[in-house]
TISE-945122 format. One record per residue: residue number from 0; residue in one letter; x, y, z of N, C-alpha, C, CB in turn. Coordinates in Angstrom, 1 decimal, always signed. Atoms other than C-alpha are relative to their C-alpha. Glycine has a CB too. Layout:
BEGIN
<k:NUM, r:A, n.c1:X, n.c2:Y, n.c3:Z, ca.c1:X, ca.c2:Y, ca.c3:Z, c.c1:X, c.c2:Y, c.c3:Z, cb.c1:X, cb.c2:Y, cb.c3:Z>
...
This chain:
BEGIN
<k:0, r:X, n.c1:+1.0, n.c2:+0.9, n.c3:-0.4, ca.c1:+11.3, ca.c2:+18.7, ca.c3:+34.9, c.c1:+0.6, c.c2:-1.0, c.c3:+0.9, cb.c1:-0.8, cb.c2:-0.6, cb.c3:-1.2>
<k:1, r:X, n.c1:-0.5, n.c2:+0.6, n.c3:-1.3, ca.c1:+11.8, ca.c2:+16.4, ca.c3:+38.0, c.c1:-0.6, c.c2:-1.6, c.c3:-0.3, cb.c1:-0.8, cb.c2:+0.9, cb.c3:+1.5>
<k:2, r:X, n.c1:+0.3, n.c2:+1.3, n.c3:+0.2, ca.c1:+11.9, ca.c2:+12.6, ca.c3:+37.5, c.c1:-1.5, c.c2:-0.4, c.c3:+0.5, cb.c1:+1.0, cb.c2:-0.8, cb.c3:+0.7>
<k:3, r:X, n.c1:+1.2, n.c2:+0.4, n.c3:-0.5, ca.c1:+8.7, ca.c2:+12.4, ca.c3:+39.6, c.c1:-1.2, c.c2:+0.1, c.c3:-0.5, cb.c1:-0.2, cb.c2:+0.4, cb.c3:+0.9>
<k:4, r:X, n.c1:+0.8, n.c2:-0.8, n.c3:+1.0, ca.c1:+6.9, ca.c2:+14.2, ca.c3:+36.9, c.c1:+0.0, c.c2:-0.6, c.c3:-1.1, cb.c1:+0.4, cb.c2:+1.2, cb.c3:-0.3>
<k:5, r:X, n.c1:+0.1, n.c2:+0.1, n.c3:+1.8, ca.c1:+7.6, ca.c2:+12.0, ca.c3:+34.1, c.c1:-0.5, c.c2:-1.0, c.c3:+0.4, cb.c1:+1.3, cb.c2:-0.1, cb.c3:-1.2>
<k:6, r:X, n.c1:+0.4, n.c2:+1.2, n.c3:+0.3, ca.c1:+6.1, ca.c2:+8.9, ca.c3:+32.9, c.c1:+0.1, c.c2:-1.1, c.c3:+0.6, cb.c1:+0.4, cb.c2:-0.2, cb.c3:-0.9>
<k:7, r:X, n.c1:-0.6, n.c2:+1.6, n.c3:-0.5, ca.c1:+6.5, ca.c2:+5.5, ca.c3:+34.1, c.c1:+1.1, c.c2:-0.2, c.c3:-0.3, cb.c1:-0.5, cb.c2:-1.2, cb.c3:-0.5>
<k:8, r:X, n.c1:-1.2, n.c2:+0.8, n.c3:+0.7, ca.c1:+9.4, ca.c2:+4.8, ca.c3:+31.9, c.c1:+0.9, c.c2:+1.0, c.c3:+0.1, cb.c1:-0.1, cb.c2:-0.5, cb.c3:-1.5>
<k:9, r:X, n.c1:-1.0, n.c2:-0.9, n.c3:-0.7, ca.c1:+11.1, ca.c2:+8.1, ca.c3:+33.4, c.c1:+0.6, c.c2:+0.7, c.c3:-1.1, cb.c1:+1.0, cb.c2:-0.7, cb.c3:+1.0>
<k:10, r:X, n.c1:-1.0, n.c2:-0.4, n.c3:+0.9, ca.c1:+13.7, ca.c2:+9.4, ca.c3:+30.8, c.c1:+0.0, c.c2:-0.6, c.c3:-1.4, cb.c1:+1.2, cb.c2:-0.3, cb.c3:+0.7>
<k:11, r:X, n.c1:+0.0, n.c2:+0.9, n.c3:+1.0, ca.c1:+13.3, ca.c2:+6.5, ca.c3:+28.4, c.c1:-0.9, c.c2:+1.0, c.c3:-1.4, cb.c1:-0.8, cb.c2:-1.6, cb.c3:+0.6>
<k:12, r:X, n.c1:+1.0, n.c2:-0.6, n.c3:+1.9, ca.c1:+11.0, ca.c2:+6.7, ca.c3:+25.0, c.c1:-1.5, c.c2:+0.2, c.c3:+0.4, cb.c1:-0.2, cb.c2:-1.7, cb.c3:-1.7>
<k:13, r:X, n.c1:+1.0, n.c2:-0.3, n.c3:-0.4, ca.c1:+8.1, ca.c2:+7.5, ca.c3:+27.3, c.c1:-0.1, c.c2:+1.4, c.c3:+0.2, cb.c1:-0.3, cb.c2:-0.7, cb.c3:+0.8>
<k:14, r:X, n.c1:-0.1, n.c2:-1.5, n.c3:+0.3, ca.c1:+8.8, ca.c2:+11.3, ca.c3:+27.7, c.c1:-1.0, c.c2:+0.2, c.c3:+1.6, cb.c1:-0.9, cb.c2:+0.6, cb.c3:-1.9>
<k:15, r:X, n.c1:+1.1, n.c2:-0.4, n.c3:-1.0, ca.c1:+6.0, ca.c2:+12.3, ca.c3:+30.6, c.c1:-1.3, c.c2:+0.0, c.c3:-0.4, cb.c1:+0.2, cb.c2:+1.3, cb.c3:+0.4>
<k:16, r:X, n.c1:+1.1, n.c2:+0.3, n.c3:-0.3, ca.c1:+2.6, ca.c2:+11.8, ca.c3:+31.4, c.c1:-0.7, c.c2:+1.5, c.c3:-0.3, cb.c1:+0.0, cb.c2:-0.5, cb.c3:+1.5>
<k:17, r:X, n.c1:+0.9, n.c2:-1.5, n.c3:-0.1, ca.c1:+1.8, ca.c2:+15.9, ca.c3:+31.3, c.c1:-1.0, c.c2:+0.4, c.c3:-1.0, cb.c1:+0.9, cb.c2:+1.2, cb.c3:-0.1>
<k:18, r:X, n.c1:+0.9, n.c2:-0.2, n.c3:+0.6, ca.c1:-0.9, ca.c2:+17.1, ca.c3:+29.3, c.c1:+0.6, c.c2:+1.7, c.c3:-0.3, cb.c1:-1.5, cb.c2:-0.5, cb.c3:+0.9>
<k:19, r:X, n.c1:-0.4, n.c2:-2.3, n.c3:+0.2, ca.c1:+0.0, ca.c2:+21.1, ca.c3:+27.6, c.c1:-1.6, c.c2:+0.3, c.c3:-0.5, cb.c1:+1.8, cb.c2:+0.9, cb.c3:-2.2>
<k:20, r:X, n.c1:+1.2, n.c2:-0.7, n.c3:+0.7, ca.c1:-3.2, ca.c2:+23.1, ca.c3:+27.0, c.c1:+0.4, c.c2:+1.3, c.c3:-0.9, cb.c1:-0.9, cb.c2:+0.5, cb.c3:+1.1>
<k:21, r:X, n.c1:-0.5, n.c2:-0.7, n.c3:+0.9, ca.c1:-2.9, ca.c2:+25.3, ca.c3:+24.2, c.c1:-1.8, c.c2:+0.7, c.c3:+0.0, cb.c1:+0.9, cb.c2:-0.8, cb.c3:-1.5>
<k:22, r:X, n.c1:+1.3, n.c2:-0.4, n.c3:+0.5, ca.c1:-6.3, ca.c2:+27.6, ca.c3:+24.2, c.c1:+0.3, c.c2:+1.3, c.c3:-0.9, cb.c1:-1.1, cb.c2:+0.3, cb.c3:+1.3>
<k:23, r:X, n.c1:+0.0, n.c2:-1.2, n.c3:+0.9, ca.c1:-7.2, ca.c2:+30.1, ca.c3:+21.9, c.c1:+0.5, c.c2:+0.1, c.c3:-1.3, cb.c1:+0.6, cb.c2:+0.9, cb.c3:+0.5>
<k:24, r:X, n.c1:-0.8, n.c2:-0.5, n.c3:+1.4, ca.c1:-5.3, ca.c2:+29.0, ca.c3:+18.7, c.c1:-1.1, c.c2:+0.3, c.c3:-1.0, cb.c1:+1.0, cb.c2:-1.2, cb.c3:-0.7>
<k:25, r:X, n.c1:+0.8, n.c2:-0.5, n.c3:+1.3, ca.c1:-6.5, ca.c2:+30.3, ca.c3:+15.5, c.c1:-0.1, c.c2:-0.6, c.c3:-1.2, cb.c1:+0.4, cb.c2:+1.1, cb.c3:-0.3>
<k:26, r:X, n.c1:+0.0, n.c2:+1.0, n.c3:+0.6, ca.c1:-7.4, ca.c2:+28.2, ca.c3:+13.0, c.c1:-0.4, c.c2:+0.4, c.c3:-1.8, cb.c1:-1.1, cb.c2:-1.0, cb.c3:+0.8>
<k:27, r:X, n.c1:+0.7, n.c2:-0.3, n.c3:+1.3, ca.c1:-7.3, ca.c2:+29.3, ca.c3:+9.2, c.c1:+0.0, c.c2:-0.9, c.c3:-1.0, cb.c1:+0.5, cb.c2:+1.2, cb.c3:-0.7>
<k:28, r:X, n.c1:-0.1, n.c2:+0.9, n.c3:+1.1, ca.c1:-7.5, ca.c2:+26.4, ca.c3:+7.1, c.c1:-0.7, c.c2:-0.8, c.c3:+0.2, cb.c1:+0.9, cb.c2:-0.5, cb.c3:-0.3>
<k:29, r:X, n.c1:+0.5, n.c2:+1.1, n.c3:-0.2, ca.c1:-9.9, ca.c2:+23.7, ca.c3:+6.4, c.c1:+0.1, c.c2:-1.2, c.c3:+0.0, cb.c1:-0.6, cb.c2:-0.1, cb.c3:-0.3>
<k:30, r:X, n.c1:-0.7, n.c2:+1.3, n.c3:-0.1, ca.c1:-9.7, ca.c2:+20.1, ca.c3:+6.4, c.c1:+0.8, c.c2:-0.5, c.c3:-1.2, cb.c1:-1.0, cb.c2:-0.9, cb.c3:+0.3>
<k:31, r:X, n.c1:-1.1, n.c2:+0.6, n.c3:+1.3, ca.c1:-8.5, ca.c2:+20.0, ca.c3:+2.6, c.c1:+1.1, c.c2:+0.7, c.c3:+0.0, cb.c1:-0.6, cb.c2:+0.0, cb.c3:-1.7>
<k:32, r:X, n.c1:-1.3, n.c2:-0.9, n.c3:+0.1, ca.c1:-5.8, ca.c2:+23.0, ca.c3:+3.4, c.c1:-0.5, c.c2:+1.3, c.c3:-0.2, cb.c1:+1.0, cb.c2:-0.5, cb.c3:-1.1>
<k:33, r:X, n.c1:-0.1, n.c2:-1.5, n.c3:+0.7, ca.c1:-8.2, ca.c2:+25.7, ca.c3:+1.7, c.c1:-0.1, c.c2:+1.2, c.c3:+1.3, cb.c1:-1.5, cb.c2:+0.2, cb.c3:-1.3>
<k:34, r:X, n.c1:+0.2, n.c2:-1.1, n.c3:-1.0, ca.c1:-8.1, ca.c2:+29.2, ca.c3:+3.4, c.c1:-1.3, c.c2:+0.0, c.c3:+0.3, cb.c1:+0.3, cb.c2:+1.4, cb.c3:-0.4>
<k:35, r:X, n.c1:+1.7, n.c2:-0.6, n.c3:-0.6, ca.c1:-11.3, ca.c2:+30.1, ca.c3:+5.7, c.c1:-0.1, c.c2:+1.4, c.c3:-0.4, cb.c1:-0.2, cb.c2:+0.1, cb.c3:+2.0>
<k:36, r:X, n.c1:+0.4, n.c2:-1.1, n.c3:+0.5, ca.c1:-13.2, ca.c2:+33.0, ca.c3:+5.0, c.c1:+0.1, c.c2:+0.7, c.c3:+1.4, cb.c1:-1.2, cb.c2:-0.1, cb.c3:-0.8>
<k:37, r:X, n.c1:-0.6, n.c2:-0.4, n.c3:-1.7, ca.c1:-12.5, ca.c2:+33.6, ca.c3:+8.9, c.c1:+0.6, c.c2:-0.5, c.c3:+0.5, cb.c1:-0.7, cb.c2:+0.2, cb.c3:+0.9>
<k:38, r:X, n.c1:-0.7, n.c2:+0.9, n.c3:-1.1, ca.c1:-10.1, ca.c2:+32.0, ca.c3:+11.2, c.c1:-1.1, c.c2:+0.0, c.c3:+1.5, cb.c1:+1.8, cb.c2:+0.7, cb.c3:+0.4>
<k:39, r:X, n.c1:+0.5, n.c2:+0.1, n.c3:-1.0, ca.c1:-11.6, ca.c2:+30.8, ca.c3:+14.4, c.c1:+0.6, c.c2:-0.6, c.c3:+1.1, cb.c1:-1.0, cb.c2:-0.5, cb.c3:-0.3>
<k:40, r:X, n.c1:-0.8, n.c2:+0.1, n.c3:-0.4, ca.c1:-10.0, ca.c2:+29.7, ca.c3:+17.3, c.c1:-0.4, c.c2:-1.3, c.c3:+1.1, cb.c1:+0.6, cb.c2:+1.3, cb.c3:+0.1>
<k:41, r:X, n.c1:+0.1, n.c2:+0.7, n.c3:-0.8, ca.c1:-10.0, ca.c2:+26.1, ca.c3:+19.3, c.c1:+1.2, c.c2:-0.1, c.c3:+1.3, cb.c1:-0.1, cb.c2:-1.0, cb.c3:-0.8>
<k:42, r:X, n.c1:-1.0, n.c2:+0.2, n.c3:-1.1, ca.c1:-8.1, ca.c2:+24.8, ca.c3:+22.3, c.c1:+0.6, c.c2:-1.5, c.c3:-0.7, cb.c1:-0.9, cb.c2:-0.2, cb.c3:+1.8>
<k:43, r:X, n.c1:-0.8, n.c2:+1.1, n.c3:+0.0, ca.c1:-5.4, ca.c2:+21.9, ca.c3:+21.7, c.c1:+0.2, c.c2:-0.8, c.c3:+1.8, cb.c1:+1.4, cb.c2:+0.6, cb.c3:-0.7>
<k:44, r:X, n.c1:-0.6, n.c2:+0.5, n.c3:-1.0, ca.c1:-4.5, ca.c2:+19.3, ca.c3:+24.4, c.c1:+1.0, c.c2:-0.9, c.c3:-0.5, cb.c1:-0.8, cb.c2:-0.6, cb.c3:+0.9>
<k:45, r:X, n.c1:-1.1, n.c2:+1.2, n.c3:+0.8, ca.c1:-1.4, ca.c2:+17.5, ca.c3:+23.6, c.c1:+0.6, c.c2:-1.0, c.c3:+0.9, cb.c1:+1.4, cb.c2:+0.6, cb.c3:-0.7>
<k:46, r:X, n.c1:-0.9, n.c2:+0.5, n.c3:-1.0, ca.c1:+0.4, ca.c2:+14.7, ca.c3:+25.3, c.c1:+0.6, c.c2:-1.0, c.c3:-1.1, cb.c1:-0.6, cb.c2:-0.5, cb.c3:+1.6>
<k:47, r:X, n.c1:-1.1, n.c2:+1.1, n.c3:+0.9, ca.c1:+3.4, ca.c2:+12.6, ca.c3:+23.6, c.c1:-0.5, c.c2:-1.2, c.c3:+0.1, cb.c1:+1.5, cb.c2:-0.2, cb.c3:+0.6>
<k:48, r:X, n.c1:-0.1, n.c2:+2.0, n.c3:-0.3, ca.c1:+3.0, ca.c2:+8.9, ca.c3:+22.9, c.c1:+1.6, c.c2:-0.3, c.c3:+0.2, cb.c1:-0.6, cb.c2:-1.2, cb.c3:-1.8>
<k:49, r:X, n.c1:-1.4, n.c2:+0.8, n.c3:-0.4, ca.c1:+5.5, ca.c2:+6.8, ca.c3:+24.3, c.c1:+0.4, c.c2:-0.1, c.c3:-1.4, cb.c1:-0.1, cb.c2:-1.8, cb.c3:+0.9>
<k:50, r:X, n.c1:-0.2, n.c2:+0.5, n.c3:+1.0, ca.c1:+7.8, ca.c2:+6.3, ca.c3:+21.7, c.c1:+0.7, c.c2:-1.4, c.c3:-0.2, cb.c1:+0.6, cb.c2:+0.9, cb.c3:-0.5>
<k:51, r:X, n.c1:+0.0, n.c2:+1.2, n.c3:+0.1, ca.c1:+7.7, ca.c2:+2.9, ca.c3:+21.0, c.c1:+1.2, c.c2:-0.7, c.c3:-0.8, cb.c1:-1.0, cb.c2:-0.2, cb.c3:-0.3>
<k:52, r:X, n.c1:-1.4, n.c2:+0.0, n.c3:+0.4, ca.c1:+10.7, ca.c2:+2.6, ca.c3:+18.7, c.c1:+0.9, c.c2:-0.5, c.c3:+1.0, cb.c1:+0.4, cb.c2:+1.2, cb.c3:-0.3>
<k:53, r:X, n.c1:-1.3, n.c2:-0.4, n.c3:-0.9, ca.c1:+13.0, ca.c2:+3.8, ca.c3:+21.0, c.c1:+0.3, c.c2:-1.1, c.c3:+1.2, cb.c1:-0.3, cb.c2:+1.6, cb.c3:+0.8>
<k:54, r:X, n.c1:+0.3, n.c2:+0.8, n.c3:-1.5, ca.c1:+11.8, ca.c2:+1.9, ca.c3:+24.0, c.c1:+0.3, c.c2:-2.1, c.c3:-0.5, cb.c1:-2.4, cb.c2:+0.5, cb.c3:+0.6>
<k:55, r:X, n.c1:-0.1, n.c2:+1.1, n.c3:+0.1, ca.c1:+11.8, ca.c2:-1.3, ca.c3:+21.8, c.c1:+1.1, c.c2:-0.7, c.c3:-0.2, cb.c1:-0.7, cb.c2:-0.2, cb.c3:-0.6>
<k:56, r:X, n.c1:-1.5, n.c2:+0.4, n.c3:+0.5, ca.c1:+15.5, ca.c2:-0.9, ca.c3:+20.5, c.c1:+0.4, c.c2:-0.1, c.c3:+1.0, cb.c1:+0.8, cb.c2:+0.8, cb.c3:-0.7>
<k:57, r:X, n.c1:-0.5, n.c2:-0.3, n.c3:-0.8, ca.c1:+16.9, ca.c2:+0.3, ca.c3:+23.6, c.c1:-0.4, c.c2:-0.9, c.c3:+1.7, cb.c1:-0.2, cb.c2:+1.1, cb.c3:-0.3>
<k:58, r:X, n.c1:+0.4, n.c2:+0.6, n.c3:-1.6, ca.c1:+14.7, ca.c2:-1.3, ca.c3:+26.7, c.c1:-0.9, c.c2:-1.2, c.c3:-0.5, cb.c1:-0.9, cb.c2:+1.1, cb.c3:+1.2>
<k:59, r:X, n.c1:+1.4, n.c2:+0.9, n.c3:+0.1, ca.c1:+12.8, ca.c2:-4.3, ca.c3:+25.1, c.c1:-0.9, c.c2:-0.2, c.c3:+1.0, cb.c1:+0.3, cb.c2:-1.3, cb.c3:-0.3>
<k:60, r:X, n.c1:+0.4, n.c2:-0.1, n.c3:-1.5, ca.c1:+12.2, ca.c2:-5.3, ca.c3:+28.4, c.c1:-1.2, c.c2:+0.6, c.c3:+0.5, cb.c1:+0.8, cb.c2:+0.5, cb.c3:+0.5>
<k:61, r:X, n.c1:+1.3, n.c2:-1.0, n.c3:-0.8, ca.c1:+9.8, ca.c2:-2.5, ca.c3:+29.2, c.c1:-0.8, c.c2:+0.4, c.c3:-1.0, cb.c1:+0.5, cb.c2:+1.6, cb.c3:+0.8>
<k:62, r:X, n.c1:+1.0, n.c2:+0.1, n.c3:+1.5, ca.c1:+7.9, ca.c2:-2.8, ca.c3:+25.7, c.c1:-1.1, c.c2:-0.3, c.c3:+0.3, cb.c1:+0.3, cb.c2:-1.2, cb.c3:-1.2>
<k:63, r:X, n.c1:+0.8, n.c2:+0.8, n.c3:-0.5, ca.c1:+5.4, ca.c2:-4.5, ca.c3:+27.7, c.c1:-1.5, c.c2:+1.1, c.c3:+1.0, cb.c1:+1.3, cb.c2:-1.0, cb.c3:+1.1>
<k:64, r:X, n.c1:+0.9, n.c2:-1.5, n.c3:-0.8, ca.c1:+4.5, ca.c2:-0.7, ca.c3:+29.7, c.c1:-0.2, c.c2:+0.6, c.c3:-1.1, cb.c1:+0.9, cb.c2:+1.1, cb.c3:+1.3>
<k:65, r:X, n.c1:+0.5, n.c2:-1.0, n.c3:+0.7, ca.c1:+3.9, ca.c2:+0.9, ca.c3:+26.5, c.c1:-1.7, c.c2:+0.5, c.c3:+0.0, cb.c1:+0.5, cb.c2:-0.4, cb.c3:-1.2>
<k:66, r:X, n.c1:+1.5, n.c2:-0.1, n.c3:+0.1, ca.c1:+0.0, ca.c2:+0.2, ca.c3:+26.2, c.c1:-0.6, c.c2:+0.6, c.c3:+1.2, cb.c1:-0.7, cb.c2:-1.4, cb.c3:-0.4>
<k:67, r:X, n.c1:+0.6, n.c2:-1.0, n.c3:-1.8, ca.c1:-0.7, ca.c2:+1.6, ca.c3:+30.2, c.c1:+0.6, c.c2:+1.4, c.c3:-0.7, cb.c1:+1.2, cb.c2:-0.5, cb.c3:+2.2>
<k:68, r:X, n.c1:-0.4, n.c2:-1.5, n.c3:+0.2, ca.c1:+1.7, ca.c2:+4.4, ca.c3:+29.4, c.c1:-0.9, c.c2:+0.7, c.c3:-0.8, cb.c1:+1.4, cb.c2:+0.2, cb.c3:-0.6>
<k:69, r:X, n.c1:+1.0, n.c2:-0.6, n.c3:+1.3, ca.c1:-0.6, ca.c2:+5.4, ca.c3:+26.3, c.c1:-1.4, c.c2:+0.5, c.c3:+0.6, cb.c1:-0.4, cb.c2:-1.3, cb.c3:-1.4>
<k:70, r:X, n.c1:+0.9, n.c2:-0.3, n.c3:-0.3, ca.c1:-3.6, ca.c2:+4.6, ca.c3:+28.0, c.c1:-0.2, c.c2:+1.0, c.c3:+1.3, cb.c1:-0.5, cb.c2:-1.1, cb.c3:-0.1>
<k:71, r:X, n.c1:-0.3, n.c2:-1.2, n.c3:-1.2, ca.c1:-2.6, ca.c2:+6.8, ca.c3:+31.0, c.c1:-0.7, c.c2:+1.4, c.c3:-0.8, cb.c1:+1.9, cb.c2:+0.3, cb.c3:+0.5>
<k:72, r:X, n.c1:-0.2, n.c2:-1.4, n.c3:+1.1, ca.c1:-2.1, ca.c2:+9.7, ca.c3:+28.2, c.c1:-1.3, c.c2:+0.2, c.c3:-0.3, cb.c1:+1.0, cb.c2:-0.2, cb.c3:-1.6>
<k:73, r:X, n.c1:+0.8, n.c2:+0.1, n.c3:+0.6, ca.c1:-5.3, ca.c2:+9.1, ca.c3:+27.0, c.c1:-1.3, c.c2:+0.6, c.c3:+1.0, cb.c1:+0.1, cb.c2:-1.2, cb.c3:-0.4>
<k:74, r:X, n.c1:+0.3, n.c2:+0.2, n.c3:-1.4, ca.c1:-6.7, ca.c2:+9.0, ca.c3:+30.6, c.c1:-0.3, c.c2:+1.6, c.c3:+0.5, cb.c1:+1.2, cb.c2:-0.8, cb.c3:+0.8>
<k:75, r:X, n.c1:-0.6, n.c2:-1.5, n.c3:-0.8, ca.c1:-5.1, ca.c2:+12.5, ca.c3:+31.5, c.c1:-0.8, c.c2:+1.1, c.c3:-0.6, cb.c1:+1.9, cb.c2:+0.3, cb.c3:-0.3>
<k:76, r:X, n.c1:+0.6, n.c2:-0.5, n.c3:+0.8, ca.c1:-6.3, ca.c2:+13.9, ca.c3:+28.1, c.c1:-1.6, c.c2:+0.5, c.c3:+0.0, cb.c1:+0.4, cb.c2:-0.7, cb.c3:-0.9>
<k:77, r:X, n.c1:+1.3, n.c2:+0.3, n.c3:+0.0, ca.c1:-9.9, ca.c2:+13.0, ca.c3:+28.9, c.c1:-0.1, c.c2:+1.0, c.c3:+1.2, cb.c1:-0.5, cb.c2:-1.6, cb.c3:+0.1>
<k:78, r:X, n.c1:+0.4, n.c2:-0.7, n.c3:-1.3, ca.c1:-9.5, ca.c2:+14.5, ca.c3:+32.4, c.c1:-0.1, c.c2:+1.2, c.c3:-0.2, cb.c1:+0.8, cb.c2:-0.2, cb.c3:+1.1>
<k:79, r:X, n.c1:-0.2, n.c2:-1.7, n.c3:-0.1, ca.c1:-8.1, ca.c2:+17.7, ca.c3:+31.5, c.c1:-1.5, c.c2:+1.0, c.c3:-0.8, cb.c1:+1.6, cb.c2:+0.3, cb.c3:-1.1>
<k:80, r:X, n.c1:+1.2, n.c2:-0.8, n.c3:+1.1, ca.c1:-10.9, ca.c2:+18.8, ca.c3:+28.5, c.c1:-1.2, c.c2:+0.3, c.c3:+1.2, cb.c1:-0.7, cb.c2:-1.3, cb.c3:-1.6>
<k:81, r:X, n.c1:+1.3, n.c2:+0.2, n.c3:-0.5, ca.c1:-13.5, ca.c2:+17.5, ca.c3:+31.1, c.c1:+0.3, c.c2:+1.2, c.c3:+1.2, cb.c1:-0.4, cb.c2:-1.7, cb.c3:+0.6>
<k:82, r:X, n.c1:-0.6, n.c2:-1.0, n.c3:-0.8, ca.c1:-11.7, ca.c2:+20.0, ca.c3:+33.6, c.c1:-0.2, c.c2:+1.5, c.c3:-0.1, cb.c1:+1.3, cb.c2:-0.2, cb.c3:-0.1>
<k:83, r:X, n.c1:-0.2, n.c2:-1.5, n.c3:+1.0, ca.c1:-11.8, ca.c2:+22.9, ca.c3:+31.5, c.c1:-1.4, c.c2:+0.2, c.c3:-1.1, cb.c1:+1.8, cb.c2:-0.3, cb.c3:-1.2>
<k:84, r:X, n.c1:+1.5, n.c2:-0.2, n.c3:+0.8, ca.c1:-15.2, ca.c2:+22.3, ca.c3:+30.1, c.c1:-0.2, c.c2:+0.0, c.c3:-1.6, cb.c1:-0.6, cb.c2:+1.4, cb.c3:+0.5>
<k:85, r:X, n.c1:+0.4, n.c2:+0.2, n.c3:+1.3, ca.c1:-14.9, ca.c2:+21.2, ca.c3:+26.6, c.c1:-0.8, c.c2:-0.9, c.c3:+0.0, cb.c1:+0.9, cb.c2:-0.3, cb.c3:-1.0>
<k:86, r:X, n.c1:+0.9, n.c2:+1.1, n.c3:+0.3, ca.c1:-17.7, ca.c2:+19.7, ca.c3:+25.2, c.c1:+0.5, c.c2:-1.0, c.c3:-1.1, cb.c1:-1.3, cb.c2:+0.5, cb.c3:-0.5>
<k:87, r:X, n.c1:-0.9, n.c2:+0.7, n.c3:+1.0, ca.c1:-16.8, ca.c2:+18.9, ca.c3:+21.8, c.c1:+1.5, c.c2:+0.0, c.c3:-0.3, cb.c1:-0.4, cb.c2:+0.3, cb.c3:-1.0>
<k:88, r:X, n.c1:-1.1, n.c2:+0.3, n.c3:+0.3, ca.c1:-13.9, ca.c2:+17.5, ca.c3:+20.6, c.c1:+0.7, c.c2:-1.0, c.c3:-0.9, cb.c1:+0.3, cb.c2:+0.1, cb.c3:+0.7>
<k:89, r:X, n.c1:-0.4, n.c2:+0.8, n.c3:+0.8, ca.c1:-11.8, ca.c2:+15.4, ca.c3:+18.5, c.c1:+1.4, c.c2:-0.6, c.c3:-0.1, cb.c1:-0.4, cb.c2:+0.5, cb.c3:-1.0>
<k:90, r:X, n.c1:-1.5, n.c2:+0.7, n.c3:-0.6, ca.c1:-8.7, ca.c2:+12.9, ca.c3:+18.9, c.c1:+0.9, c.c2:+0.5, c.c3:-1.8, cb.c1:-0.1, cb.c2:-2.5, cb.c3:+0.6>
<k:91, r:X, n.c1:-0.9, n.c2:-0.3, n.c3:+1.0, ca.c1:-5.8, ca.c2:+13.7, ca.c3:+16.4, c.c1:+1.4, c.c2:-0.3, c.c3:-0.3, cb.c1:+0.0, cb.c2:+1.0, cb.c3:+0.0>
<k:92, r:X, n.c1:-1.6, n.c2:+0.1, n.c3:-0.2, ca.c1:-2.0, ca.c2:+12.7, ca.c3:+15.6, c.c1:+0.4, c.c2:+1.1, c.c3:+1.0, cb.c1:+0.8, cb.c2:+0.4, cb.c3:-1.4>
<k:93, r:X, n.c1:-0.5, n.c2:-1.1, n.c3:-1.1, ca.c1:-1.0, ca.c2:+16.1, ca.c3:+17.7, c.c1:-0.8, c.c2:-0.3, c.c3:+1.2, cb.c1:-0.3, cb.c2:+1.7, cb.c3:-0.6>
<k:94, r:X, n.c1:+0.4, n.c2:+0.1, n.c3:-1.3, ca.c1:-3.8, ca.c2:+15.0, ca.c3:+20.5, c.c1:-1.4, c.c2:+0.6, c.c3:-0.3, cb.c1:+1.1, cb.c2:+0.7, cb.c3:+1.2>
<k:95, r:X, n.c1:+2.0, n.c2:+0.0, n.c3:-0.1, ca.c1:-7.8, ca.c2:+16.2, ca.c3:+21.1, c.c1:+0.4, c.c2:+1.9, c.c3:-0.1, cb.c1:-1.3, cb.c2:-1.0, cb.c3:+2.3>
<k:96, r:X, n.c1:+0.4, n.c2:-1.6, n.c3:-0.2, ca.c1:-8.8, ca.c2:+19.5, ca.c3:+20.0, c.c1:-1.7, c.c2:+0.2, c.c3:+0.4, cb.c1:+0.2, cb.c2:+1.0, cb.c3:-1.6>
<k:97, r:X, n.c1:+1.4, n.c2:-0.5, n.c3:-0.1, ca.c1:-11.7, ca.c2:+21.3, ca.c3:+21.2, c.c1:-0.8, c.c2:+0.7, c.c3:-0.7, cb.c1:+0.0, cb.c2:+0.6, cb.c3:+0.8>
<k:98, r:X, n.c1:+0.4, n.c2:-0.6, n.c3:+1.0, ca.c1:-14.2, ca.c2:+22.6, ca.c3:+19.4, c.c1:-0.8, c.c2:+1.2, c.c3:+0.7, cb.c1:-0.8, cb.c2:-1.0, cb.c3:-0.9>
């Protein structure tokens, strides 16, 4: 991947801006863990959060770009679903699945 491609904070604890589409996974479990009586299959969009840790040990300094960086991510996330025509969907630790 090419510095021009990543994040604001380039290499640091921001990782890149990119958005991965994952369609088609298959989904057998429900929200408490039990098995489905069928798997069914949504689309994922993921994109890293800055990791804020890292950035705060290492670059205090640039602690300050974390909340753009995020809201970029967030930004990108929104564009892509709307791109690709999901209606529903739902934000998650891993990022927005489609329904």
């Amino acid at each position: 991947m090419k510095d021009q491609q990543r994040g604001p904070l380039g290499r640091r604890g921001c990782q890149t801006d990119r958005v991965i589409h994952s369609p088609g996974v298959p989904v057998f479990r429900d929200d408490r863990g039990a098995l489905l009586g069928a798997p069914y299959t949504v689309g994922f969009l993921t994109s890293p959060a800055p990791n804020a840790g890292v950035i705060r040990s290492r670059e205090p300094e640039q602690a300050h770009r974390i909340p753009a960086a995020l809201a970029t991510r967030a930004g990108r996330v929104l564009e892509t679903a709307a791109a690709l025509g999901y209606g529903g969907w739902c934000w998650g630790p891993g990022g927005a699945v489609s329904s």
